[in-house]
C-alpha positions in Angstrom: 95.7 -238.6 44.8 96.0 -236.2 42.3 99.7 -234.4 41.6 100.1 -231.0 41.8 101.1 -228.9 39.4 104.7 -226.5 40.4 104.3 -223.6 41.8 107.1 -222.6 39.0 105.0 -224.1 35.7 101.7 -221.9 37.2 103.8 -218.7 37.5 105.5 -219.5 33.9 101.4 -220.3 32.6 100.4 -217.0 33.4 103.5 -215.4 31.9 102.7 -216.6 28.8 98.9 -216.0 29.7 99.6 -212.5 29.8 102.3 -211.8 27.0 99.8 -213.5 24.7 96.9 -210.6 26.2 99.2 -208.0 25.6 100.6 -208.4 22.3 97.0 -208.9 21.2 95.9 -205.7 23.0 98.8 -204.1 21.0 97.6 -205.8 18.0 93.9 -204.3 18.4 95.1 -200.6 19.8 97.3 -200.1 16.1 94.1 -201.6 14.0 92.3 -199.3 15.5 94.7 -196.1 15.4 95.4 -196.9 11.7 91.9 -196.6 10.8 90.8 -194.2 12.9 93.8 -191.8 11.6 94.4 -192.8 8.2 98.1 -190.4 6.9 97.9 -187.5 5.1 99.6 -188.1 1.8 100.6 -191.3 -0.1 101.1 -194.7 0.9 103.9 -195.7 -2.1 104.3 -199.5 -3.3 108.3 -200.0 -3.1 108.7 -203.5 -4.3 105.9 -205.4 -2.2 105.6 -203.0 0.9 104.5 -199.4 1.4 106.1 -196.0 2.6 104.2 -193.2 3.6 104.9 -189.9 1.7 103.7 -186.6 1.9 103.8 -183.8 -0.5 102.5 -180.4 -0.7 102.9 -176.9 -2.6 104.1 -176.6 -6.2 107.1 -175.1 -7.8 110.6 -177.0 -9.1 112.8 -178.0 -7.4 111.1 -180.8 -5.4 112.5 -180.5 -1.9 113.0 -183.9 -0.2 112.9 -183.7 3.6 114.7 -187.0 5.2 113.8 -187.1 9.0 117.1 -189.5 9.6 117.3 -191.9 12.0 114.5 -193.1 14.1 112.5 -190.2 13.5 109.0 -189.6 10.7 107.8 -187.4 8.8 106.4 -185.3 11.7 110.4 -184.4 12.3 109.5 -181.6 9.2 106.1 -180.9 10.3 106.9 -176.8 11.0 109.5 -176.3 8.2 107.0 -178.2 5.5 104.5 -175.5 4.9 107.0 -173.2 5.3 109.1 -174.2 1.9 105.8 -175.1 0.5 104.9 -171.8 -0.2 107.6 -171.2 -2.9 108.3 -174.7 -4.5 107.1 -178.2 -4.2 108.0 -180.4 -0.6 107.7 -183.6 0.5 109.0 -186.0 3.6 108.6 -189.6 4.0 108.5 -191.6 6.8 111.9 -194.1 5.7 110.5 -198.6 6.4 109.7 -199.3 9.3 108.9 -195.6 10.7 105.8 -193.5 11.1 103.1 -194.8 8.3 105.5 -196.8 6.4 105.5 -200.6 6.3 108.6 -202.8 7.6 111.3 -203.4 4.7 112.5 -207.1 3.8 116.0 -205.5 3.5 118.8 -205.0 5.8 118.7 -201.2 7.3 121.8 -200.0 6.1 122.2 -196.5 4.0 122.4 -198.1 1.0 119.1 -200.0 0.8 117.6 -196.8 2.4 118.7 -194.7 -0.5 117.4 -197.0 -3.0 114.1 -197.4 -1.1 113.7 -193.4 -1.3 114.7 -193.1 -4.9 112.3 -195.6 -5.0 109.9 -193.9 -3.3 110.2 -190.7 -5.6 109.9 -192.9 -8.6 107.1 -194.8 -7.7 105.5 -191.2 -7.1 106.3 -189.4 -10.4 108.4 -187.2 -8.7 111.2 -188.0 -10.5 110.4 -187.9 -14.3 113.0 -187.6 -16.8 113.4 -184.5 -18.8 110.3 -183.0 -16.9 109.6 -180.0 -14.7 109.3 -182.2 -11.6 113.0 -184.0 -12.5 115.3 -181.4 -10.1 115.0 -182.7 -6.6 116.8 -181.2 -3.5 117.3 -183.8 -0.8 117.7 -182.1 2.4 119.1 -184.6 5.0 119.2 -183.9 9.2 120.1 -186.1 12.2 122.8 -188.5 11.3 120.6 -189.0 8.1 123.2 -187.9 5.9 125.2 -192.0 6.0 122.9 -192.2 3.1 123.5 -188.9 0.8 126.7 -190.6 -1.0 124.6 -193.8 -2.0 121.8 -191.7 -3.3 124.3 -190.1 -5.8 125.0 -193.3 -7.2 121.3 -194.0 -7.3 120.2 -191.4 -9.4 120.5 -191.6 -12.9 122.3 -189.4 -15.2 119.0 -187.7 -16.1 118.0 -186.3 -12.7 118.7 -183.4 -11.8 119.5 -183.0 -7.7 121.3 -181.6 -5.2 122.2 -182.9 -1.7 122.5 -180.4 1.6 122.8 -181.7 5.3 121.8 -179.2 7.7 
């Protein structure tokens, strides 16, 4: 006579049955949104992964929104056109947010500053001794744990300025 299986290892089967449906799903759903809605802007290399940043009117300084914590690019998505019409802007989404990739670092401020500055090298938007080196960083929603290690990321050559609002 054949054993039969516990009612326990069936229900624990079809857990895992549909976990492994459902990250799959999920898998599918943000291959298809990604190509479907490709960002506006830049995807930046920063040392083997991407962040997404987006830039638009002309003008010095460059104005750097940061959305802070848990939040993209979209965070700035009234005020962007706005300041674009009298100087250069431009927000990122920081790793891990938005359009950006996942970072191999730990997420504290200081690998976030050096990911941005980063960012804005990797984009020739800071340049040395050029029209686009003065940068204004503007910082909102608890954003601002990283404005003291982005002055000690910046070299001597960049111009910049730092406001939380």
């Amino acid at each position: 006579m054949p054993q039969s299986v516990p009612a326990h290892a069936c229900n624990f089967r079809f857990f895992v049955f549909l976990s492994c449906t459902g990250a799959l799903y999920q898998w599918v759903a943000d291959y298809r949104d990604r190509s479907m809605n490709p960002p506006p802007g830049l995807l930046v290399n920063v040392d083997g992964f991407t962040m997404h940043l987006y830039c638009v009117g002309q003008g010095s300084p460059t104005v750097v929104l940061d959305s802070g914590i848990g939040d993209s690019w979209l965070s700035w998505r009234k005020v962007q056109p706005e300041v674009a019409q009298f100087t250069r802007v431009c927000s990122y989404d920081r790793a891990g947010m938005g359009w950006s990739d996942k970072s191999p670092n730990p997420r504290t401020s200081k690998f976030i500053a050096i990911e941005l500055h980063t960012v804005l090298k990797n984009a020739s938007i800071l340049l040395p001794f050029g029209p686009c080196s003065a940068v204004l960083i503007v910082d909102c929603n608890r954003g601002a744990n990283i404005l003291p290690n982005i002055r000690l990321g910046m070299n001597a050559w960049h111009k910049f300025g730092l406001r939380e609002c």
